[in-house]
N, C-alpha and C positions, 0 to 999 in steps of 0.2 A: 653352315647348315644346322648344326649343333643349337645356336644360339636361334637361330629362325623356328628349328621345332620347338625348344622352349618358349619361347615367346608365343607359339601357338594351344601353348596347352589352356590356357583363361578360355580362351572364345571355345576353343574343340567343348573342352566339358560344357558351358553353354549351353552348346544349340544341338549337339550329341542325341540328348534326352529330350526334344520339341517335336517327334514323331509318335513318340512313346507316349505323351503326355493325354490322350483319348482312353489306352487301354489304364494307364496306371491312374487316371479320375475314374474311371470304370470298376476298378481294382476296390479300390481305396473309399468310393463313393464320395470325391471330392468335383463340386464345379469348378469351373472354368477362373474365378478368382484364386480358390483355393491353391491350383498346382501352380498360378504364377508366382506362384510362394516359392515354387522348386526351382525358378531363376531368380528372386526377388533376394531372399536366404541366402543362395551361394554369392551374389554380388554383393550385400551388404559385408559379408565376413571378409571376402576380398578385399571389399575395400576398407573394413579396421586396421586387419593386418597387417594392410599396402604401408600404412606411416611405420612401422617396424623391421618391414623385412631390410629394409633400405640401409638404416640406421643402422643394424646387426652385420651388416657386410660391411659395412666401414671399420665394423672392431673384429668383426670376426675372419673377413676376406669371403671373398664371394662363393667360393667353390663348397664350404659346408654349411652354410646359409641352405643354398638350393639343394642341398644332397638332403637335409634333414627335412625342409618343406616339401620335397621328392616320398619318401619315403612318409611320411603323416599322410600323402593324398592318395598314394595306393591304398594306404590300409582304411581311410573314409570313403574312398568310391567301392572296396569292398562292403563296406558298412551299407551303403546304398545298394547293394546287390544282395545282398541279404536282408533288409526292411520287411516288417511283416504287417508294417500299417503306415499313413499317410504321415504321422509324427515322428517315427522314426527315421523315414528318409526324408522329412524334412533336416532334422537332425545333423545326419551325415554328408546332408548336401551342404549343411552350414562347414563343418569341418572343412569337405573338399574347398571352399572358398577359403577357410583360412591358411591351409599350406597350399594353395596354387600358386597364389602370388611370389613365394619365394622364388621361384624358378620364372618367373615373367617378369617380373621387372628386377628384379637382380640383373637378367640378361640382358636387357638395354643399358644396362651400368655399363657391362663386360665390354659393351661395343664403346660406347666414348676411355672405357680404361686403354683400350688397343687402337683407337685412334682417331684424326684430329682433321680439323678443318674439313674441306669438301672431301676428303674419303671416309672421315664419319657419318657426315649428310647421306654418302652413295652408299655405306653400309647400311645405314639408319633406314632408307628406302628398300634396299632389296632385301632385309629382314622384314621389311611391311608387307613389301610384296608376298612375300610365303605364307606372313601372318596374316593377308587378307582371304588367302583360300580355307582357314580354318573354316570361315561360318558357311563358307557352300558347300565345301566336304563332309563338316558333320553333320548336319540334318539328313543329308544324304546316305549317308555312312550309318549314320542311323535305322532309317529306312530299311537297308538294307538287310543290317542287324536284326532286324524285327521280326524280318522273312526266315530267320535261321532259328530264333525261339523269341521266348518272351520279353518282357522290358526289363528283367535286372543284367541280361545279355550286354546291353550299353554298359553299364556300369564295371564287368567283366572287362568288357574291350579297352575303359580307359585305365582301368587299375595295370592293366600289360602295359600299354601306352606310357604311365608312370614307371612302369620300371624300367622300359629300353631307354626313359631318359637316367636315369638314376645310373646304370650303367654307362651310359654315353658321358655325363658329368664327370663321372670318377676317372673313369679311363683315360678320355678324349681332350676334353676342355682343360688348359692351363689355367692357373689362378695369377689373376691379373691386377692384385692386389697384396703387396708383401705386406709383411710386418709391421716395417720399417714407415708405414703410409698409415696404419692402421689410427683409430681414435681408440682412447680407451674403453674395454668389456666391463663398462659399469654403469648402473641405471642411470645417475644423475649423470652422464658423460651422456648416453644415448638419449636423454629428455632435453638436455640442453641443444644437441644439433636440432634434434626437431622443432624446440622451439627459436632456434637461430634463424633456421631455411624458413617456417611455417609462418614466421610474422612479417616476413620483407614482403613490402608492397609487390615486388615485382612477381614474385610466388604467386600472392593470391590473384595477382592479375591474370598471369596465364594458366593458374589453374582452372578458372572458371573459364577461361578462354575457352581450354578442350572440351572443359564438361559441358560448355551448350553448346559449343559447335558439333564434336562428334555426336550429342545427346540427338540431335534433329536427325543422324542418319543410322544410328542406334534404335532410335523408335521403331525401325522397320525391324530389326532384329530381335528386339526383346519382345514386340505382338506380333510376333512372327504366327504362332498356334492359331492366333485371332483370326490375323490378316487370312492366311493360308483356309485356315477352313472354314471362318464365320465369314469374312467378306469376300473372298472371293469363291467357294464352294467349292474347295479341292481336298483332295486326299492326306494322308498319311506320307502316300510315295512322292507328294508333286511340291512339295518345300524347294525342292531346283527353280521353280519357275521363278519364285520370288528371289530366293541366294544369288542366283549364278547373274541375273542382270546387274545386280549390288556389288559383288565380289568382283567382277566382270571390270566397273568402275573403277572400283579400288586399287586393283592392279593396276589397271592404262595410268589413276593418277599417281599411285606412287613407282611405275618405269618413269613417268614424267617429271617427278622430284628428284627423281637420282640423274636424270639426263642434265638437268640444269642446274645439281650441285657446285658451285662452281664459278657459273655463268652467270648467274642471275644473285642480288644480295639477298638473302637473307629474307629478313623483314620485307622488301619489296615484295618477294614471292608469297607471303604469306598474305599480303595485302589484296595482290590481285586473286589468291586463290579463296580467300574466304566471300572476295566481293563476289566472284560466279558464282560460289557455294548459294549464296541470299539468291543469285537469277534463278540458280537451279530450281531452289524450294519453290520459288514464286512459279515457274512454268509447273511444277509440281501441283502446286494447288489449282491451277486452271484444269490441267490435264485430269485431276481426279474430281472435278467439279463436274466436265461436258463429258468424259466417259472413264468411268470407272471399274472398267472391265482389261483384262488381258487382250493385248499384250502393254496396251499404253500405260497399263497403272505400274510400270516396273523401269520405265524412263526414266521419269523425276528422280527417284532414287538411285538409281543408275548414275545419272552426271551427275546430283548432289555425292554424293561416296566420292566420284571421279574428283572432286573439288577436294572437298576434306580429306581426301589421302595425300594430296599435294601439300598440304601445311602441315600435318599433321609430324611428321619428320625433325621440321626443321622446330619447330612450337620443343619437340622434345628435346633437341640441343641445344636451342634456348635455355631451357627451365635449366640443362647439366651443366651446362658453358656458365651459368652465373655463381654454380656455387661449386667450385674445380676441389676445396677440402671435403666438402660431403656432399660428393657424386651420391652417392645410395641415397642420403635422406632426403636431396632434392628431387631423385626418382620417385620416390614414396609418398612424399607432400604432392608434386605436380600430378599422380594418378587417382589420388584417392577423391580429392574433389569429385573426378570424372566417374569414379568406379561408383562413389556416394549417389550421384546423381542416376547414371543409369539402372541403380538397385530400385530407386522410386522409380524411374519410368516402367522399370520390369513388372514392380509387384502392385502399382499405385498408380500410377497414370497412365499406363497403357487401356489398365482395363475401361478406364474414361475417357479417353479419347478413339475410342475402335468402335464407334457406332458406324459408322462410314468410311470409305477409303478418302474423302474429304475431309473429315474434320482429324483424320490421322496425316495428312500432309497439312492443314493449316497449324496443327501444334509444332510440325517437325519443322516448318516456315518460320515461325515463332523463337524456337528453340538457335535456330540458324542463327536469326536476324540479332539476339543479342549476344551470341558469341562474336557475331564481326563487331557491335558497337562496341564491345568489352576488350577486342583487339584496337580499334581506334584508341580507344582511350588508352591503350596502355603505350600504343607509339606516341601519345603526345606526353603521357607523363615521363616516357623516358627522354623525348626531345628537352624537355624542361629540361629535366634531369643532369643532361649533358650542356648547355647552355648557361 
């Protein structure tokens, strides 16, 4: 439970502040491009850090890795509760992105340090599982926050959030990294793994793997402000409508990854899940073509997540399983791709693609269709590989 809440704190900060985002452009007198800057900024920094955080638990052990990125994100989400202009909390939101990631993918390390074959698959899934109510809890949680005072209130909530984890690490969590495992605490030590893990073909293959496959079902979440009040003409309080069909998915697909941990190989499972991932998006773009209205325009997205939570598991014991010396720095290179990419969907492409709930399912089609060719290809270059 420990390792699931951590893993939720990326997405929670997120979509937390995508209620608030009306009154703080109001505030601030920023449009609608401007605040996608307040998700674009924190994913960018997330995802620099992401090649670092990795690499520093391999020398340093994981448990003060994440107690120190712990502690940097309280006192930047305070920073964002205190902002007295639209540059400042952009600012602090950039911080918050760079110590999240300690404690988020650090904690996927923890889970392949403590264990192996199909009961890491079944961990690996039922930590998705938790990690996937982040994005329908906090827009909601948010909302709700908003009713009790104003928008630095979110910001408040999550700096507490940081500290019962900060508490929970120190206390709770063993360190699952001695010594005796570590790499050496020296620049050219920790530049060298990164550029070990970051140059093997098979890296960059499944890196981009995630980044365009989850990228198509991410697009709902990062123009979520969009979708929610410019295309479909809802409120502040009705972000559920859209989350909870998405989140809804994501669960059913990652209980379905852990049920067939196991059972099913590997690579196979990732094969047929990415192939439905492509049908999903394709009934996706019909669906938001002949009506683009509630409730149908929350399907598509719906099975697609249902798809990509199903691979999305086993993609990341993949990326660990190939480099068993540095676990951390293979965490760190296999998310930053993805983190990179969904910073431009956040701040960059969303705002271009949300003219219609159409041409925002035929980019997230798009986006799908060359994660699975980027998955084919990399089963044949490893079929070579082994031959």
């Amino acid at each position: 439970m420990i390792l699931a809440g951590l893993s939720m704190l990326g997405p929670f900060t997120i979509d937390t502040v995508f209620p608030a985002f009306e009154r703080i452009g109001e505030q601030f007198g920023a449009d609608t491009t401007a605040m996608q800057q307040v998700t674009s900024l924190y994913m960018l920094a997330f995802a620099v850090m992401s090649v670092f955080h990795g690499p520093l638990s391999d020398a340093m052990g994981r448990k003060p890795v994440m107690i120190v990125g712990l502690i940097g994100y309280v006192l930047a989400s305070i920073g964002c509760a205190l902002s007295p202009n639209l540059a400042v909390l952009l600012v602090m939101r950039t911080l918050q992105g760079v110590f999240a990631g300690a404690a988020t993918i650090v904690s996927r390390v923890v889970v392949r340090d403590m264990f192996a074959g199909p009961q890491a698959h079944k961990m690996m899934s039922r930590i998705m599982m938790i990690f996937s109510l982040a994005p329908a809890i906090a827009p909601v949680a948010g909302g709700w926050l908003l009713k009790a005072g104003e928008w630095p209130i979110i910001f408040w909530a999550t700096a507490v959030y940081g500290v019962l984890a900060v508490v929970a690490v120190t206390v709770l969590l063993p360190e699952t990294h001695p010594p005796a495992a570590r790499s050496p605490l020296r620049v050219g030590a920790v530049l060298r793994s990164i550029l070990e893990v970051g140059r093997h073909p098979a890296m960059i293959r499944l890196a981009f793997v995630t980044a365009f496959a989850m990228g198509g079902q991410f697009l709902y979440i990062a123009a979520a402000p969009i979708i929610v009040v410019d295309l479909l003409g809802l409120g502040e309080q009705d972000f559920w409508m859209l989350f909870v069909p998405i989140i809804t998915g994501l669960l059913i697909g990652a209980w379905l990854s852990g049920r067939l941990a196991g059972k099913v190989r590997r690579t196979r499972l990732v094969d047929v899940a990415l192939a439905c991932a492509v049908g999903a998006a394709a009934l996706n773009v019909v669906l938001a073509l002949i009506w683009p209205h509630l409730p149908l325009a929350t399907v598509g997205p719906a099975l697609l997540s249902c798809c990509i939570a199903v691979a999305f598991p086993v993609i990341q014991l993949e990326i660990l399983d190939s480099f068993p010396d540095h676990r951390g720095a293979a965490a760190s290179l296999g998310t930053f791709a993805s983190l990179t990419f969904n910073a431009l969907l956040a701040g960059a492409i969303a705002p271009l693609v949300t003219a219609s709930l159409f041409t925002v399912a035929l980019a997230a089609a798009s986006f799908v269709l060359l994660g699975f060719l980027l998955w084919v290809a990399h089963r044949r270059a490893a079929a070579v590989r082994v031959t």
